[in-house]
Backbone atoms as SQL, in Angstrom:
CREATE TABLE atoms (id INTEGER PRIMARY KEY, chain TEXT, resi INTEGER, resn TEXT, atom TEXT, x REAL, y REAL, z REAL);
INSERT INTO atoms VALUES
  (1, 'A', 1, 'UNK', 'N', -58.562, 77.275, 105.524),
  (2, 'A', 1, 'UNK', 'CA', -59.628, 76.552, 106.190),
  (3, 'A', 1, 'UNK', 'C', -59.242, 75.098, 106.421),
  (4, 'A', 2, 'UNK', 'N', -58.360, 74.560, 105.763),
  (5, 'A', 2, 'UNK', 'CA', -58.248, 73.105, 105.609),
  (6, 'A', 2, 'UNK', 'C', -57.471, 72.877, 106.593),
  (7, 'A', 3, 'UNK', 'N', -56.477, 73.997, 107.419),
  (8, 'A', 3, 'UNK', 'CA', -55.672, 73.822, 108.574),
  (9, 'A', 3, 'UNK', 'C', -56.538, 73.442, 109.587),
  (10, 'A', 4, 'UNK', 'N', -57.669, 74.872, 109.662),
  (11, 'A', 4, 'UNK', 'CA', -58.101, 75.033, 110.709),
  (12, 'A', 4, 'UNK', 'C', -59.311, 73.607, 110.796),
  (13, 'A', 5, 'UNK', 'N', -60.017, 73.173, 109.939),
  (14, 'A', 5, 'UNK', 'CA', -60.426, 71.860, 109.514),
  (15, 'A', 5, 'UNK', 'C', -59.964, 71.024, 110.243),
  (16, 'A', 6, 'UNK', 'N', -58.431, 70.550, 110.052),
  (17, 'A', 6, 'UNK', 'CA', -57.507, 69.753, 110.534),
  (18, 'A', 6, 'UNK', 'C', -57.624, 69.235, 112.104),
  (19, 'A', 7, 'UNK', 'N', -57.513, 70.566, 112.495),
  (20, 'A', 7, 'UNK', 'CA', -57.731, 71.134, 114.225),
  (21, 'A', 7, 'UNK', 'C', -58.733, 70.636, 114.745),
  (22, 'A', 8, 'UNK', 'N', -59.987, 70.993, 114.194),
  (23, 'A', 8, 'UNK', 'CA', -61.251, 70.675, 114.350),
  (24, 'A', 8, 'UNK', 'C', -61.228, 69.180, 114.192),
  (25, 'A', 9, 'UNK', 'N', -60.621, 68.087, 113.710),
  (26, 'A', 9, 'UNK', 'CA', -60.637, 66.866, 113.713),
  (27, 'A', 9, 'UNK', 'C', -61.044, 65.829, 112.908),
  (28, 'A', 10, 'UNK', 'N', -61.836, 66.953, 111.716),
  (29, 'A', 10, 'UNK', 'CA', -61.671, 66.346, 110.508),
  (30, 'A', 10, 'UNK', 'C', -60.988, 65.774, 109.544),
  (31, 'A', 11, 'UNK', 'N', -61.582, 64.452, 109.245),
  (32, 'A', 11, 'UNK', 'CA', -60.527, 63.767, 108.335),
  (33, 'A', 11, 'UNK', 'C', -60.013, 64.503, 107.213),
  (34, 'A', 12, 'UNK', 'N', -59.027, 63.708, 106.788),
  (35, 'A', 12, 'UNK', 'CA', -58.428, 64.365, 105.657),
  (36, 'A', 12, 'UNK', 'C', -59.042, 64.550, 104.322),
  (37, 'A', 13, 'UNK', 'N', -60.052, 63.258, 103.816),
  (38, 'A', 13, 'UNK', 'CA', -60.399, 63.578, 103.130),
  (39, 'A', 13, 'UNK', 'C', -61.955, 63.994, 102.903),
  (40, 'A', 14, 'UNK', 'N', -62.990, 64.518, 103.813),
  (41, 'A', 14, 'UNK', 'CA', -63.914, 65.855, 103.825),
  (42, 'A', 14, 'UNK', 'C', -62.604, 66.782, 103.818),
  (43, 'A', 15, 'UNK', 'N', -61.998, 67.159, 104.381),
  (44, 'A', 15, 'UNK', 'CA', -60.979, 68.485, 104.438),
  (45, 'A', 15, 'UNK', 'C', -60.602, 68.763, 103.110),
  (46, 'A', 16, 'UNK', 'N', -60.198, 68.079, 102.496),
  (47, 'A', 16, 'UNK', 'CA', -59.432, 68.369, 100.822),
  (48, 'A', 16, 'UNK', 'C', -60.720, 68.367, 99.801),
  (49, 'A', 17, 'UNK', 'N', -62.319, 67.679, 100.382),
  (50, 'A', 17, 'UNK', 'CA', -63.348, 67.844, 99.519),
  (51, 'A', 17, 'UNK', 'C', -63.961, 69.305, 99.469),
  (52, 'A', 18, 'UNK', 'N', -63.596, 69.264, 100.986),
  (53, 'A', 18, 'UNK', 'CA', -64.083, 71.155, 101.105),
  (54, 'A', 18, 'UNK', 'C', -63.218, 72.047, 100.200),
  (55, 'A', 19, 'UNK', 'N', -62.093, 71.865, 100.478),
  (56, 'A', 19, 'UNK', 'CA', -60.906, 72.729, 99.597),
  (57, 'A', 19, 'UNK', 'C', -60.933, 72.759, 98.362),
  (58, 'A', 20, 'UNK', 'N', -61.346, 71.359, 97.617),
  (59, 'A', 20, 'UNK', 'CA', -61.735, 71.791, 95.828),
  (60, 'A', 20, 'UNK', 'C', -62.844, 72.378, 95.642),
  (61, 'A', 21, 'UNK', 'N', -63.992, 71.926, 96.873),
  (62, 'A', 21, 'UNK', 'CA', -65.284, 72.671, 96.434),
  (63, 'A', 21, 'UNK', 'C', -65.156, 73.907, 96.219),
  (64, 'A', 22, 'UNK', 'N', -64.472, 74.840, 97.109),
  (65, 'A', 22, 'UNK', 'CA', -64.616, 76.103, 97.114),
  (66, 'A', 22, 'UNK', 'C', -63.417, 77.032, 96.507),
  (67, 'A', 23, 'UNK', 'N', -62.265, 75.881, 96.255),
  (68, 'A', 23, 'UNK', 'CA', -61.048, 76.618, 95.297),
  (69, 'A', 23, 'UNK', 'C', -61.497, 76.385, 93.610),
  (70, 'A', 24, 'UNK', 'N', -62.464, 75.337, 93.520),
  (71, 'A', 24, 'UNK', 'CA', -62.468, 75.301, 92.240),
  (72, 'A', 24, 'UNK', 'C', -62.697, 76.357, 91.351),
  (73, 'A', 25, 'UNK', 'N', -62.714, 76.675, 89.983),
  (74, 'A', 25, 'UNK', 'CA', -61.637, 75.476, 89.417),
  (75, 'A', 25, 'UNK', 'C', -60.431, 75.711, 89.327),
  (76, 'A', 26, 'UNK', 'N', -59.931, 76.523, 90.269),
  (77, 'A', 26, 'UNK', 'CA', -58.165, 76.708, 90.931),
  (78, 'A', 26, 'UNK', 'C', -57.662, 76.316, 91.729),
  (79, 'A', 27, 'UNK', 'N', -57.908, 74.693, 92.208),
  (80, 'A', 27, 'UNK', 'CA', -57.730, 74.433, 93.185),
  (81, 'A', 27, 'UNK', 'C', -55.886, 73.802, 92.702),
  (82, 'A', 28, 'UNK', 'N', -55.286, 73.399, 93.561),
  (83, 'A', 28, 'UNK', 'CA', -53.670, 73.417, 93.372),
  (84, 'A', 28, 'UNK', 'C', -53.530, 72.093, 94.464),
  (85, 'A', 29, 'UNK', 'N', -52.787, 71.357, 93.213),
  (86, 'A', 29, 'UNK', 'CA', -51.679, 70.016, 94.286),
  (87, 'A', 29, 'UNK', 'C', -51.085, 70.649, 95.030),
  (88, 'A', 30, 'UNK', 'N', -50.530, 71.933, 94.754),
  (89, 'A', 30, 'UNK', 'CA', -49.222, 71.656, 96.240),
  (90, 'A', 30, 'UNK', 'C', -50.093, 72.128, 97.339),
  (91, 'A', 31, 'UNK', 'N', -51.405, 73.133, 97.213),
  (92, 'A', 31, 'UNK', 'CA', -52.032, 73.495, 98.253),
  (93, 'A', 31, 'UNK', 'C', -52.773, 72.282, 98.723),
  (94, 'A', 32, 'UNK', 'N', -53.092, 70.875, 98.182),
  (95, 'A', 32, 'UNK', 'CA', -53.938, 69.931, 98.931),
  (96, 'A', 32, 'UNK', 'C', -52.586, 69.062, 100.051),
  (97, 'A', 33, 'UNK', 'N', -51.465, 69.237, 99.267),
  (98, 'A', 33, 'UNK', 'CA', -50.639, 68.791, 99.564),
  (99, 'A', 33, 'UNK', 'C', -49.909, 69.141, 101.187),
  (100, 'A', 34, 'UNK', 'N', -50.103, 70.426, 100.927),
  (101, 'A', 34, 'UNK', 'CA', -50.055, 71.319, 102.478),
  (102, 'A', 34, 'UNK', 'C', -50.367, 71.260, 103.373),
  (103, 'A', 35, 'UNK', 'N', -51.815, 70.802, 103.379),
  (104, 'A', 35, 'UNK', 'CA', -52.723, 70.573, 103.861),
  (105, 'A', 35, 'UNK', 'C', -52.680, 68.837, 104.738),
  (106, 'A', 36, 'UNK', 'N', -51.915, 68.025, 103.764),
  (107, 'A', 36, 'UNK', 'CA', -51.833, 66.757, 104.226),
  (108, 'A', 36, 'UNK', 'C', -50.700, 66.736, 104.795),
  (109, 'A', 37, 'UNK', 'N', -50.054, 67.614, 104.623),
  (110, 'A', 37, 'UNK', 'CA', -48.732, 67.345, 105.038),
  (111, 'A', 37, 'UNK', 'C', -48.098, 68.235, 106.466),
  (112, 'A', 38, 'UNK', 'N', -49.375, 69.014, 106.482),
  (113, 'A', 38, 'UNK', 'CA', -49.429, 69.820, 108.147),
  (114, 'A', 38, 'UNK', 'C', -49.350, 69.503, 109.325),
  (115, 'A', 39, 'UNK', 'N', -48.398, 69.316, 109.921),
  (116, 'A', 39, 'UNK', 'CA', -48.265, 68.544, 110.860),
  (117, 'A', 39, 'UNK', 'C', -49.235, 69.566, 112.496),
  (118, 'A', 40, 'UNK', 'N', -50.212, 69.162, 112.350),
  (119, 'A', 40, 'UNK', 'CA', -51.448, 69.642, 113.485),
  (120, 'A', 40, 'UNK', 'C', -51.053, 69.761, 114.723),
  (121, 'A', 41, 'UNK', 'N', -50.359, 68.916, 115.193),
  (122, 'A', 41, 'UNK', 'CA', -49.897, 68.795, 116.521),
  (123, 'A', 41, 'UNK', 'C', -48.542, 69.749, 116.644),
  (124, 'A', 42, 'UNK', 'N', -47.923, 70.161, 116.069),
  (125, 'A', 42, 'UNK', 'CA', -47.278, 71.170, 116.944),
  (126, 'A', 42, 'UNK', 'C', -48.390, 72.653, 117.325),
  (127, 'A', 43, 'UNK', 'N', -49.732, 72.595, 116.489),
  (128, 'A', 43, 'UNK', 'CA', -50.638, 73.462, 117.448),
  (129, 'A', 43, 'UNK', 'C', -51.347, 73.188, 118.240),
  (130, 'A', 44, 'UNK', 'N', -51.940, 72.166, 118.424),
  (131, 'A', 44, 'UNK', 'CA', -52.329, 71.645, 119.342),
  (132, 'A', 44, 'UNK', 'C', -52.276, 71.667, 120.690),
  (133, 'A', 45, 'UNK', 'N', -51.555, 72.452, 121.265),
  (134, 'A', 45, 'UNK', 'CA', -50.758, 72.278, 122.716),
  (135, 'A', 45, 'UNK', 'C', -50.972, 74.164, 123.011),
  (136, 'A', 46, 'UNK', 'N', -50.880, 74.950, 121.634),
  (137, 'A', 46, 'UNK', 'CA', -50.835, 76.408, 121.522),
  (138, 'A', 46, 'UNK', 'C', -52.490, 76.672, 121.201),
  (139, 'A', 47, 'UNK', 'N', -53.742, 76.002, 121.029),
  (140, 'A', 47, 'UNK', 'CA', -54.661, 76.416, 120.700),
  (141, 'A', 47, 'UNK', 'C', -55.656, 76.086, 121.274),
  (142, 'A', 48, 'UNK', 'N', -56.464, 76.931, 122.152),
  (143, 'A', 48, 'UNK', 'CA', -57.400, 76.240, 122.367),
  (144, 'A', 48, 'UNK', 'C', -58.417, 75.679, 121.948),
  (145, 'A', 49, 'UNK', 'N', -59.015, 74.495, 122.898),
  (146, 'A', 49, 'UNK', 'CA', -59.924, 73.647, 121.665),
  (147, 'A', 49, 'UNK', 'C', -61.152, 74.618, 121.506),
  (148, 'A', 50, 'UNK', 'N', -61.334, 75.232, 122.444),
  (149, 'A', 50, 'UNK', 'CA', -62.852, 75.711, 122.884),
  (150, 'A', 50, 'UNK', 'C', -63.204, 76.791, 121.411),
  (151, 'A', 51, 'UNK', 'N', -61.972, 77.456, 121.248),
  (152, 'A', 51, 'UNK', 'CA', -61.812, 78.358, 119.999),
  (153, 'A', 51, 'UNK', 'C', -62.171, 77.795, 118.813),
  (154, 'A', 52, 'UNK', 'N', -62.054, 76.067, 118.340),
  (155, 'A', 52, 'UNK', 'CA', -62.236, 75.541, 117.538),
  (156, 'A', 52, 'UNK', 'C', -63.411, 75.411, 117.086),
  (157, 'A', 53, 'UNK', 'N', -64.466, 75.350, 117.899),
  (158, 'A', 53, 'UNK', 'CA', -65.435, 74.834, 117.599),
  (159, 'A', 53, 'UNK', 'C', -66.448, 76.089, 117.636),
  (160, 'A', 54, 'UNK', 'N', -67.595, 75.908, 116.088),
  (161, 'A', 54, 'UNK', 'CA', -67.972, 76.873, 115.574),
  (162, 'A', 54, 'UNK', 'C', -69.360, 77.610, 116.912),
  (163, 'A', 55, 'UNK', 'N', -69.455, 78.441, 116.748),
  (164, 'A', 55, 'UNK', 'CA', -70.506, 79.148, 117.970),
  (165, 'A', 55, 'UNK', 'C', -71.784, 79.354, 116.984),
  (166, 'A', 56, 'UNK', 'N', -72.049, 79.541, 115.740),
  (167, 'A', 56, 'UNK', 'CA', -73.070, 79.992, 115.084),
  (168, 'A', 56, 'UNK', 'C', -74.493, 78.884, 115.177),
  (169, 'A', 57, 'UNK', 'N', -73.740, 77.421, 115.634),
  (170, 'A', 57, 'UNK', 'CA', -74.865, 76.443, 116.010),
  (171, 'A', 57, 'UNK', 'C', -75.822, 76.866, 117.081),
  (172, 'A', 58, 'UNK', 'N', -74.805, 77.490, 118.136),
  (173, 'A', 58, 'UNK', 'CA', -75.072, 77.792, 119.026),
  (174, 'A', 58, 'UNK', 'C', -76.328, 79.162, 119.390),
  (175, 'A', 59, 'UNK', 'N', -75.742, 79.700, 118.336),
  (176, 'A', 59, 'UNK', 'CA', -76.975, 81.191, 118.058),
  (177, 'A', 59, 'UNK', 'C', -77.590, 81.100, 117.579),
  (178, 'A', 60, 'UNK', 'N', -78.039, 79.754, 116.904),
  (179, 'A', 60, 'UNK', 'CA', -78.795, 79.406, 115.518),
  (180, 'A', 60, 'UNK', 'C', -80.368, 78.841, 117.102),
  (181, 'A', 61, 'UNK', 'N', -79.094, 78.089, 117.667),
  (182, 'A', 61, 'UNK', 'CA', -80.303, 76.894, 118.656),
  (183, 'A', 61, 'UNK', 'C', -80.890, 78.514, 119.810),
  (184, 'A', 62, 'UNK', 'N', -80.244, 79.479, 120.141),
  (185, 'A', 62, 'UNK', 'CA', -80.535, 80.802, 121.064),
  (186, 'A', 62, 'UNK', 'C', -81.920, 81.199, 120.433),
  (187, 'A', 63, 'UNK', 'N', -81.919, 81.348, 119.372),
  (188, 'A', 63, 'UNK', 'CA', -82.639, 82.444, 118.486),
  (189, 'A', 63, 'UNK', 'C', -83.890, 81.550, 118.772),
  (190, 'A', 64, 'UNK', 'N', -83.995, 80.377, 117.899),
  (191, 'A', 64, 'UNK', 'CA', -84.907, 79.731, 118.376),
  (192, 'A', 64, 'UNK', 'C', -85.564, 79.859, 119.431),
  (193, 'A', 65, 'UNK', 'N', -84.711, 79.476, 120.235),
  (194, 'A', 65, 'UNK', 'CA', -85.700, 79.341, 122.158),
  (195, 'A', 65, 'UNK', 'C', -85.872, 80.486, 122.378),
  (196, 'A', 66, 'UNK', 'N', -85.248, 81.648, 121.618),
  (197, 'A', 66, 'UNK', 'CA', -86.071, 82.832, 121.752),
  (198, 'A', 66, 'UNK', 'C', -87.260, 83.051, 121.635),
  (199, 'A', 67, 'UNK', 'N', -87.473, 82.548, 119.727),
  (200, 'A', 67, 'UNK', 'CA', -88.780, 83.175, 119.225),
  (201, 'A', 67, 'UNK', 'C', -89.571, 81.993, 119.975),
  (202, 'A', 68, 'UNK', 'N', -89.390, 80.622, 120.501),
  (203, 'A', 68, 'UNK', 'CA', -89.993, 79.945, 121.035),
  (204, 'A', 68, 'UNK', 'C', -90.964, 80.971, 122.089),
  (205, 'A', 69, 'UNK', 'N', -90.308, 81.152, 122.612),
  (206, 'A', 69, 'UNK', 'CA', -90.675, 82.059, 124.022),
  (207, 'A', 69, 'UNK', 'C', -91.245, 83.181, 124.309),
  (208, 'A', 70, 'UNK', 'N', -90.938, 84.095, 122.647),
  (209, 'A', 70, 'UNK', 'CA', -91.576, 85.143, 122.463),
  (210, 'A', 70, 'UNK', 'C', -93.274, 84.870, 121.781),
  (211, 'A', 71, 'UNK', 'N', -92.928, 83.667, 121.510),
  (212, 'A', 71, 'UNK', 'CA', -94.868, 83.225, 120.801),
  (213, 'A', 71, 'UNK', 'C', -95.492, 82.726, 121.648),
  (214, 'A', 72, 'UNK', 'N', -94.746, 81.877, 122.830),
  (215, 'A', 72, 'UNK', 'CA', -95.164, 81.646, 124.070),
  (216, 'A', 72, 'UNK', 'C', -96.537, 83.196, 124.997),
  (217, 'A', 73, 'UNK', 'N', -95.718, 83.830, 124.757),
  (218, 'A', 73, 'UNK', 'CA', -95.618, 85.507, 125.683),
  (219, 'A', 73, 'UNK', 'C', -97.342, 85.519, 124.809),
  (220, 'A', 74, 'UNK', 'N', -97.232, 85.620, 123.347),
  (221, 'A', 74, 'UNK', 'CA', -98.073, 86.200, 122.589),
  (222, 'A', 74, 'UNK', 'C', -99.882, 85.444, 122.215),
  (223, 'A', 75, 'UNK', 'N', -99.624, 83.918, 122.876),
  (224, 'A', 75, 'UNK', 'CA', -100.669, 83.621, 122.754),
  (225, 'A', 75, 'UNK', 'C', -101.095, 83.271, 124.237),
  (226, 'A', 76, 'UNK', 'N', -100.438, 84.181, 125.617),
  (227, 'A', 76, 'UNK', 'CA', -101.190, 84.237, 126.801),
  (228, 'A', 76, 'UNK', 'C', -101.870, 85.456, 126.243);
C-alpha cells in the first residue's frame, strides 16, 4: 500500500504512519525503508493516474443522490 500511497501523492510521512498502523506490531525498518527509498517515477509514465485514485468516494456520493431521489419519488 505504501507504494501505491506513493503514486497517489502522498507524503512520505502519512505513508509510513499508515504502514505501522496496520503492520503493527510487525512492522519492519527495511520495509519502511522500501518504501522511502522507491523510486515512484520510473512508474509514473507506465500508470495511469485515473487508476490511482480511489472510486468508492465516488459510490459513496451515487448512493446518496440515489436514496436522495428515491425519498424525493416517496413523498409525491
Amino acid at each position: 500500500m505504501g507504494i501505491l500511497r506513493r503514486l497517489q501523492g502522498w507524503a512520505l510521512t502519512p505513508v509510513l504512519a499508515e504502514y505501522r498502523m496496520y503492520a503493527s506490531p510487525k512492522e519492519r525498518v527495511m520495509d519502511q525503508m522500501f518504501i522511502e527509498l522507491f523510486d515512484v517515477k520510473n512508474l509514473r509514465g507506465r500508470v495511469k493516474t485515473e487508476n490511482l485514485e480511489p472510486k468508492w468516494g465516488v459510490q459513496i456520493e451515487e448512493a446518496i443522490e440515489d436514496e436522495e431521489e428515491d425519498g424525493d419519488l416517496r413523498q409525491e
